[in-house]
C-alpha angles and dihedrals in degrees: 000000000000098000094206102235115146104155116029120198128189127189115224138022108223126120094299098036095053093042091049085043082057106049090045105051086042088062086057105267139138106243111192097191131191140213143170094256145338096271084061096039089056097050083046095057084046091062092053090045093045093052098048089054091053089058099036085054088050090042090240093121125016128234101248076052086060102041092054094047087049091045090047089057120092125175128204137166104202114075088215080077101055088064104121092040101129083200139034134200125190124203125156132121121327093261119131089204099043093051100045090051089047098045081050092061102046084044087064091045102056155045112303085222088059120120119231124199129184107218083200126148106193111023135083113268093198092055092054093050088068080069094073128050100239111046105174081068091060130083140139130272109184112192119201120243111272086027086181084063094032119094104182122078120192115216100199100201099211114217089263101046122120128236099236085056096054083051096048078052106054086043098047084042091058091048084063095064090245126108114248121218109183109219131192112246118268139125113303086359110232114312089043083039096067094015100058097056086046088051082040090054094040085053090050102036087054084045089057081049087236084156134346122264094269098043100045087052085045093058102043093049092043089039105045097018094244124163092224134032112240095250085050085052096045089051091049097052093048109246081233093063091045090040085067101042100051081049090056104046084044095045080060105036112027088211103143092224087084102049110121114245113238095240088064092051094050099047088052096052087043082053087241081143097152130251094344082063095036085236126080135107099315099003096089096051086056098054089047094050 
């Protein structure tokens, strides 16, 4: 199905931004990419570079690789100037206000046949398409962090979206080189759905002292064959990242699955936030060694 996308926007150039911005000029497409303000466009742009030379020094990408994705990449900070985007992606911090107002604002800068997408990962996608005028055209698309590494794509089909547009998706998703899996809309989805009580029972397991950090992500990876152990994983993604998205889908749900466990609480307001802080479950073990 030819899904119709020409000219791609996203909306924030954070971690996620920057590593969608990326995926989706080095599958050949022009990103047109905003930001508050220059200082944050700049770092923006940073992250993608960054990212390049680390695969270009490990020859995973080649320098003239490189050189396009950078070229196809455009960043403005006024949302007049993302008007002839075809699709937009918004990206910017888990905050239901924030991103209502956000997406507001873009709805009032471009085409009214444009297509707008939420890469959240905690909040109700049918909720924030009450923030644009024509809801059928609005959907998720939740990239995985890093989304340059990550090979699976969830299309979160909101209770208003239209059927057309889960199809131009999937399509548009497997251009990028990913795998879709199109996913109903609830909190976490369905990969946070059933990852954020595991990490919940690790925190508190560690907590229990049932193993020791190293032991209990031995285990898991040994045991289950997975790449990373579960308090790894925990001090990649930043506990402060998972600390907000086990609020929110609790906040929605009251399932006590998704209760945060008190060490978690307690290592976040100490700023123990993982690798981004250089302390965290397993962060620390790897700066001493």
């Amino acid at each position: 199905m030819d899904h119709g996308f020409k000219r791609v926007a996203v909306l924030g150039m954070g971690t996620m931004g920057a590593g969608i911005t990326q995926v989706i000029a080095q599958a050949g497409y022009d990103v047109t990419a905003l930001e508050a303000d220059r200082a944050r466009a700049d770092a923006g742009v940073a992250r993608v570079r960054a990212f390049l030379d680390e695969g270009v020094s490990r020859g995973k990408v080649t320098p003239e690789e490189r050189d396009t994705t950078l070229a196809r990449l455009t960043m403005v900070t006024d949302p007049a100037d993302l008007g002839e985007a075809d699709l937009v992606i918004e990206a910017v911090f888990e905050d239901r206000d924030v991103k209502f107002a956000l997406l507001q604002s873009v709805c009032e800068a471009i085409g009214p046949d444009a297509v707008i997408v939420t890469n959240t990962s905690a909040l109700s996608v049918s909720d924030l398409a009450t923030a644009v005028p024509a809801t059928t055209g609005f959907a998720g698309l939740h990239f995985f962090n890093p989304a340059p590494l990550m090979k699976v794509i969830e299309v979160v089909r909101g209770l208003q979206t239209a059927d057309t547009l889960v199809h131009r998706l999937i399509a548009f998703v497997e251009s990028l080189g990913k795998t879709p899996v199109v996913v109903k809309d609830r909190p976490g989805f369905l990969v946070n759905h059933l990852l954020i009580p595991y990490l919940n029972d690790v925190i508190q397991e560690y907590d229990d002292e049932l193993a020791s950090a190293e032991d209990l992500d031995t285990a898991i990876r040994l045991g289950l064959g997975h790449k990373l152990g579960p308090l790894e994983l925990l001090d990649l993604i930043g506990l402060d990242v998972h600390l907000h998205a086990t609020e929110s889908a609790y906040a929605a749900t009251h399932d006590i699955r998704f209760a945060a466990p008190p060490l978690l609480r307690s290592m976040v307001a100490a700023g123990r936030l993982g690798s981004k802080s250089g302390s965290g479950f397993r962060t620390d073990e790897e700066t001493a060694s």
